[in-house]
MOPAC internal coordinates of N, CA, C and O (Angstrom, degrees):
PM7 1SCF
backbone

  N    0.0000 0     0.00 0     0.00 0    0    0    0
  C    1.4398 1     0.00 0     0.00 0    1    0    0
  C    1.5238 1   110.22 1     0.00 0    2    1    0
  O    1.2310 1   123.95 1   -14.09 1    3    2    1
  N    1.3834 1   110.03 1   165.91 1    3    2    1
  C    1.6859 1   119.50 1  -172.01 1    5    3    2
  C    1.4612 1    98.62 1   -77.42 1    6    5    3
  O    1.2310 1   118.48 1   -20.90 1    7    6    5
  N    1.2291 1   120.50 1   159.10 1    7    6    5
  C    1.5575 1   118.64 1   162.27 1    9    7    6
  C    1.6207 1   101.03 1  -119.23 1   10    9    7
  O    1.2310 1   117.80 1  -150.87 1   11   10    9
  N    0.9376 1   121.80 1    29.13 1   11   10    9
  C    1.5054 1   142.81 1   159.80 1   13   11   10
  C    1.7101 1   102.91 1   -57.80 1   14   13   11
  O    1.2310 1   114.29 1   -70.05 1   15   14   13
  N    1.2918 1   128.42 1   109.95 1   15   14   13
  C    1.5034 1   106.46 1   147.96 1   17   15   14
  C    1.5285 1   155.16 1   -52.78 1   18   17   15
  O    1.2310 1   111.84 1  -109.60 1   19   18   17
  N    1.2163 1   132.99 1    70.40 1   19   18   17
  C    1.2737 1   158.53 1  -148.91 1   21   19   18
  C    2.1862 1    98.28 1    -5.40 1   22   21   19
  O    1.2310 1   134.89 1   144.51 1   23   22   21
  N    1.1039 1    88.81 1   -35.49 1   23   22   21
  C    1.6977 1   101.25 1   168.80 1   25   23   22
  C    1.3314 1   117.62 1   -57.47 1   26   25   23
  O    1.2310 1   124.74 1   105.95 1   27   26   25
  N    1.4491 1   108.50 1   -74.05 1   27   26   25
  C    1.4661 1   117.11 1   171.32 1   29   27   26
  C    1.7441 1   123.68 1   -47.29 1   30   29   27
  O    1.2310 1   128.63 1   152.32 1   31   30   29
  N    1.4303 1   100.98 1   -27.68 1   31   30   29
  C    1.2405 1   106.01 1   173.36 1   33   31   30
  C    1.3808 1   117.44 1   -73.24 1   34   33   31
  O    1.2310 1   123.23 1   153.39 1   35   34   33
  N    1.1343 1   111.41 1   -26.61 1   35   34   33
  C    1.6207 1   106.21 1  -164.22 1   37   35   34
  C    2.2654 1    91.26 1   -90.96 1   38   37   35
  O    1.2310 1   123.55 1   133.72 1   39   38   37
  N    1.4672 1   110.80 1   -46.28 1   39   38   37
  C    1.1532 1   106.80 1   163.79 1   41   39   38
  C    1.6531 1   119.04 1   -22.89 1   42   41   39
  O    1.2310 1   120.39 1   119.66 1   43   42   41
  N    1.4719 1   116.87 1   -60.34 1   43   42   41
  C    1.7670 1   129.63 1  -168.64 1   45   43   42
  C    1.4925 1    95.03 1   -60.21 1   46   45   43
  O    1.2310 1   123.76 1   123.49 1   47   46   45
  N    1.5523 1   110.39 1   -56.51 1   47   46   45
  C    1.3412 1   109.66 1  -168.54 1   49   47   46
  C    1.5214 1   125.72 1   -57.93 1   50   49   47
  O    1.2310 1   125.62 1   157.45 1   51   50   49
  N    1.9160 1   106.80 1   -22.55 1   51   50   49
  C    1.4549 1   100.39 1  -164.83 1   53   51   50
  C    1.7372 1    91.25 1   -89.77 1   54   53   51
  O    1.2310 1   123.17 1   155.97 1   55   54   53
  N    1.4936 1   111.52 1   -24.03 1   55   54   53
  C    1.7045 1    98.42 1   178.99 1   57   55   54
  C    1.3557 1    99.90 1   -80.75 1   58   57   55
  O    1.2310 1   102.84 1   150.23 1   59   58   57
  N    1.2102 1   149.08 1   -29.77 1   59   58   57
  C    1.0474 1   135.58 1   172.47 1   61   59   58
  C    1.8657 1   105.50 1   -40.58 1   62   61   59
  O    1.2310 1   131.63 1   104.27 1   63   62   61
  N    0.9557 1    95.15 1   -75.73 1   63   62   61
  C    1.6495 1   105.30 1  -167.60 1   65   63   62
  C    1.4313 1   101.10 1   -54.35 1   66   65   63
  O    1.2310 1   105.66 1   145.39 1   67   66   65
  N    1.5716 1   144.20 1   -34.61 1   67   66   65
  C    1.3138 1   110.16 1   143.71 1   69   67   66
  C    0.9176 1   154.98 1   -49.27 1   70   69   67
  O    1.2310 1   122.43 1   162.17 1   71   70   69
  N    1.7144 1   112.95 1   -17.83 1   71   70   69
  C    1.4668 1   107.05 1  -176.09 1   73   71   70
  C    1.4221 1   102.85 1   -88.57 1   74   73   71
  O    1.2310 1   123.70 1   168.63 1   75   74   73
  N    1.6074 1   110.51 1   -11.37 1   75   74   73
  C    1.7849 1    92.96 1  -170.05 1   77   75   74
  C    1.6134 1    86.73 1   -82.06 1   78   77   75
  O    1.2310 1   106.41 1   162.85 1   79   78   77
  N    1.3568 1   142.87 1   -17.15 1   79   78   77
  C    0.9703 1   139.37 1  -178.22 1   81   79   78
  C    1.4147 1   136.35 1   -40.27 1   82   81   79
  O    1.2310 1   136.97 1   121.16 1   83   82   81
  N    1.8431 1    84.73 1   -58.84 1   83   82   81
  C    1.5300 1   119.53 1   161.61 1   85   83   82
  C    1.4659 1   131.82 1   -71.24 1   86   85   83
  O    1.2310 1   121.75 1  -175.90 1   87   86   85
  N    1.2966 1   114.25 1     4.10 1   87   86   85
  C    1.4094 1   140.39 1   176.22 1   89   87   86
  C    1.3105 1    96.60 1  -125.01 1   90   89   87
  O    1.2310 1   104.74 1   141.01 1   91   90   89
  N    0.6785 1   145.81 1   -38.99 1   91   90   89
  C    2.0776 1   131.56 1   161.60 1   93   91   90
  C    1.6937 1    99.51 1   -37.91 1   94   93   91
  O    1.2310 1   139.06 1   123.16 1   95   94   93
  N    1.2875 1    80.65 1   -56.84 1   95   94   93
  C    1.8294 1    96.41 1  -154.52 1   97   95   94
  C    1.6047 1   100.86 1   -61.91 1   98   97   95
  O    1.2310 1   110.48 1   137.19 1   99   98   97
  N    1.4134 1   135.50 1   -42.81 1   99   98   97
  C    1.3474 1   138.82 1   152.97 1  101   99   98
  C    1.4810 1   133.76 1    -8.92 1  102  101   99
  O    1.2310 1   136.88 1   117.64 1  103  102  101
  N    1.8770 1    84.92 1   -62.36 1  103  102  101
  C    1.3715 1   104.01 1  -169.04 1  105  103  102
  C    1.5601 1   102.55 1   -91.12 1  106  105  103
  O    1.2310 1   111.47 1   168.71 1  107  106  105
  N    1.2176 1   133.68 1   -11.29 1  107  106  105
  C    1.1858 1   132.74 1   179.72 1  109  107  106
  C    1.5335 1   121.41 1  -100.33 1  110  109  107
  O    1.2310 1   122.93 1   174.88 1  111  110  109
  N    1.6493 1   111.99 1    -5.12 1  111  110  109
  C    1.2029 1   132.00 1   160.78 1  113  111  110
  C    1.7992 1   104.54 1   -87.94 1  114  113  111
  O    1.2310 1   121.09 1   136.08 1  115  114  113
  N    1.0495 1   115.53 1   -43.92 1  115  114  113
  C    1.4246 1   110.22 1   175.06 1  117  115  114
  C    1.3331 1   111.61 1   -51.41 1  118  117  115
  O    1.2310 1   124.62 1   124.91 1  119  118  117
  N    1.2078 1   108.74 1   -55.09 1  119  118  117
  C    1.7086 1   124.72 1  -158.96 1  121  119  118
  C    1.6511 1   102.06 1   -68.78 1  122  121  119
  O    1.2310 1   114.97 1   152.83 1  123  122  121
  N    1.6042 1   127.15 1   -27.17 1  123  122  121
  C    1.3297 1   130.52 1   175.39 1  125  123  122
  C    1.2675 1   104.58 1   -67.11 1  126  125  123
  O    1.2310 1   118.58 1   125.21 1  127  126  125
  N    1.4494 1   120.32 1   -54.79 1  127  126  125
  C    1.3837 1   141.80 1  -149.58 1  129  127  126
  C    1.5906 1    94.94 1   -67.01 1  130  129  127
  O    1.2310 1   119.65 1   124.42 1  131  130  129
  N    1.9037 1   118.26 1   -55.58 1  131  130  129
  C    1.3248 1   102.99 1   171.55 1  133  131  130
  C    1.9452 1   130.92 1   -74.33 1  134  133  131
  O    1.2310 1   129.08 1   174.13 1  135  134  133
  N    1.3454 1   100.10 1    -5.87 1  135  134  133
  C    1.5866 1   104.84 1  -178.09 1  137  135  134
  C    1.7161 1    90.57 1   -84.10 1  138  137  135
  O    1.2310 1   116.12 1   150.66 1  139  138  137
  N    1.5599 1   124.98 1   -29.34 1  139  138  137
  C    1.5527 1   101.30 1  -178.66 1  141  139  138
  C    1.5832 1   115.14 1   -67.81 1  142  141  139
  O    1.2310 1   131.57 1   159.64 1  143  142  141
  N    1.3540 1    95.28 1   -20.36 1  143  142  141
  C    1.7935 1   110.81 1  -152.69 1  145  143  142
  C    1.8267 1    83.56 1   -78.79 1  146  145  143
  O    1.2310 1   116.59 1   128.63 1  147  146  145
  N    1.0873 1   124.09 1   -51.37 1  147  146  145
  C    1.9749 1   121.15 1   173.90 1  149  147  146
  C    1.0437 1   106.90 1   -38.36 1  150  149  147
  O    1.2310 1   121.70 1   119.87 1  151  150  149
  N    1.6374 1   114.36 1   -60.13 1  151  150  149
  C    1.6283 1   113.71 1  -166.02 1  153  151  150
  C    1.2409 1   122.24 1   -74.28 1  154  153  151
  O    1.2310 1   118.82 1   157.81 1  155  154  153
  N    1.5244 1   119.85 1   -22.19 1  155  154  153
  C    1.8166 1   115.17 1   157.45 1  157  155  154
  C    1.5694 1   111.82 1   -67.95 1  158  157  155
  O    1.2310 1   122.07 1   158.12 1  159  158  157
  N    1.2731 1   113.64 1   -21.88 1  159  158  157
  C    1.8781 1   107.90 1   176.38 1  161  159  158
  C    1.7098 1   102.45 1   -76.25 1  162  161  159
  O    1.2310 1   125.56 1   137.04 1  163  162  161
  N    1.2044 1   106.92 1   -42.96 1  163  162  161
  C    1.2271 1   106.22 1   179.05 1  165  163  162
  C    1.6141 1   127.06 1   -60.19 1  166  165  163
  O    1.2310 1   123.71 1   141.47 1  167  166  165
  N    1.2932 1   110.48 1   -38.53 1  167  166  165
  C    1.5483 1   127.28 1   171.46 1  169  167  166
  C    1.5651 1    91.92 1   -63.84 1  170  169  167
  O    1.2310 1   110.20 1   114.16 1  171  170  169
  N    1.4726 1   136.01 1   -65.84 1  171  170  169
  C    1.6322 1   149.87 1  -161.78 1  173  171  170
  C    1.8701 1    84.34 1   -54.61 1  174  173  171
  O    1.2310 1   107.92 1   134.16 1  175  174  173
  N    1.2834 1   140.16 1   -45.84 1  175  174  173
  C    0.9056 1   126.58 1  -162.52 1  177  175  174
  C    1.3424 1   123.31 1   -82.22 1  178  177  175
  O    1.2310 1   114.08 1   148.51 1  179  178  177
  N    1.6430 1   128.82 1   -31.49 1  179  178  177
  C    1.2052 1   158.89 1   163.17 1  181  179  178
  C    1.5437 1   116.35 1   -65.59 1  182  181  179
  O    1.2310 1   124.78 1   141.27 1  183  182  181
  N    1.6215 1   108.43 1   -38.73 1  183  182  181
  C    1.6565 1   106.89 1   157.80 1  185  183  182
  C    1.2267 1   109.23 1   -81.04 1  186  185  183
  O    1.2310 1   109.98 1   143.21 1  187  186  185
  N    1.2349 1   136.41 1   -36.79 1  187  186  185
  C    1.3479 1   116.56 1   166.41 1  189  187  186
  C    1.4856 1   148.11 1   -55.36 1  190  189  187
  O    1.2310 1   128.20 1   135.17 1  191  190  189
  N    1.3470 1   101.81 1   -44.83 1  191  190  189
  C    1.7357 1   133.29 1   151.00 1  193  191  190
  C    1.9603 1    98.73 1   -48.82 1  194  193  191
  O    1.2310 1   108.05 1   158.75 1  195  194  193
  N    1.1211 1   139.92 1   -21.25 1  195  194  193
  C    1.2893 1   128.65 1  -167.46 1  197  195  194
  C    1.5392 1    90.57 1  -113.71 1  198  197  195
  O    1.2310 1   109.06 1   153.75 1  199  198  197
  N    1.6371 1   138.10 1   -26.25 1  199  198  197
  C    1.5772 1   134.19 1  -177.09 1  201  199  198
  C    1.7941 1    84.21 1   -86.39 1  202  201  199
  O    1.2310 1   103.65 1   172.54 1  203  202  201
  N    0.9695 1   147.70 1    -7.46 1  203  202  201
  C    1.8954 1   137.76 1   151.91 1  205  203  202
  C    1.4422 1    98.80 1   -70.97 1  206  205  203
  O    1.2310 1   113.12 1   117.95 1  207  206  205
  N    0.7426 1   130.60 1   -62.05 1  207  206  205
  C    1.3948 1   120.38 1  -152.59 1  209  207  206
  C    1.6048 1   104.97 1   -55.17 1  210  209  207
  O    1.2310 1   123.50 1   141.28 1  211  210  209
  N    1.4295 1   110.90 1   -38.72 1  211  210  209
  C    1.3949 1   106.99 1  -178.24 1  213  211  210
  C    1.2821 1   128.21 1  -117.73 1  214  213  211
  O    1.2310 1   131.21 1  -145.30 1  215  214  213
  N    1.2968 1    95.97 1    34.70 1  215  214  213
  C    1.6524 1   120.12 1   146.49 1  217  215  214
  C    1.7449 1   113.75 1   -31.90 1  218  217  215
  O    1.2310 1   125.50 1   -46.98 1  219  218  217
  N    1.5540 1   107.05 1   133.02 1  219  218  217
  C    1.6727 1   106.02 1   175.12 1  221  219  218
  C    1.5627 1   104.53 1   -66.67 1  222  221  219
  O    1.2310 1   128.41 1   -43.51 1  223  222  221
  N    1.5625 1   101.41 1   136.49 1  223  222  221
  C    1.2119 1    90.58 1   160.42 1  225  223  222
  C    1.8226 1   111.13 1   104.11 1  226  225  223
  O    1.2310 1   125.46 1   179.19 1  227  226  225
  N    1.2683 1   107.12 1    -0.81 1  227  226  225
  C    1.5764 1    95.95 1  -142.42 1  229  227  226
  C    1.7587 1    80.55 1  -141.59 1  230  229  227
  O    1.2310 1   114.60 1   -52.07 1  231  230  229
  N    1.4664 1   127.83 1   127.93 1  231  230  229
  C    1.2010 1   140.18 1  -170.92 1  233  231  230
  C    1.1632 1   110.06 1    59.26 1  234  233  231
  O    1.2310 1   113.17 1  -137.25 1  235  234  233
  N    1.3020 1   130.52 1    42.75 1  235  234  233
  C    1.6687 1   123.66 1   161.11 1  237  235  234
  C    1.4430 1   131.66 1   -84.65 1  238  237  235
  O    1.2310 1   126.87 1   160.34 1  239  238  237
  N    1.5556 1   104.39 1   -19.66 1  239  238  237
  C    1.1675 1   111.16 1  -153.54 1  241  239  238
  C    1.8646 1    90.94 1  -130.11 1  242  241  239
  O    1.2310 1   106.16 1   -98.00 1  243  242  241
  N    1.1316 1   143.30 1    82.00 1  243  242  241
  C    1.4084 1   140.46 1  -179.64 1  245  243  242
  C    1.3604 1   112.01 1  -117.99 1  246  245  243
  O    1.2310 1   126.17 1   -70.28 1  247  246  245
  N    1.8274 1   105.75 1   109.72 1  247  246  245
  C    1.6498 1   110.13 1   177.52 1  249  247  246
  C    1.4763 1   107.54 1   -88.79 1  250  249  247
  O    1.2310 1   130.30 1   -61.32 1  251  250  249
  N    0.8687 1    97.73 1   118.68 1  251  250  249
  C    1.8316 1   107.27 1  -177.46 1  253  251  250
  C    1.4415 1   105.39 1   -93.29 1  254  253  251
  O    1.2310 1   117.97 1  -166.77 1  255  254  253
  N    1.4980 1   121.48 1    13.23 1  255  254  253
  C    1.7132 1   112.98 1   169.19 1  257  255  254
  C    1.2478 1   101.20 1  -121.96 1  258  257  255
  O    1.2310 1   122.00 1   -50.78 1  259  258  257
  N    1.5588 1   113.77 1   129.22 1  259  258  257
  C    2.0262 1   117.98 1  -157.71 1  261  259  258
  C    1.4475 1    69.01 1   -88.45 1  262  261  259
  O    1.2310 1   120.10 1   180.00 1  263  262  261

């Protein structure tokens, strides 16, 4: 058996289970922080790809009979 006081034990356990708590919460703030950081490259890439398209000069003239 533990020679832990059934008190103290439950004390370790409840900070225990916060800190993995606070390390959930870390890694799941990280992991948002880089999926937002994709989706502004991704938006930056799709507005950019759409400022080509309407380039002067550029799709005016399209013969659609080969």
């Amino acid at each position: 058996m533990s020679s832990i006081d059934p008190a103290v034990a439950g004390v370790l356990a409840m900070r225990n289970a916060a800190m993995k708590s606070d390390v959930m919460m870390t890694i799941a703030k990280k992991s948002l922080d880089m999926m937002e950081q994709q989706g502004q490259a991704v938006v930056q890439m799709i507005e950019s790809a759409g400022r080509v398209g309407k380039s002067p000069g550029k799709g005016g003239n399209f013969d659609g009979v080969g």
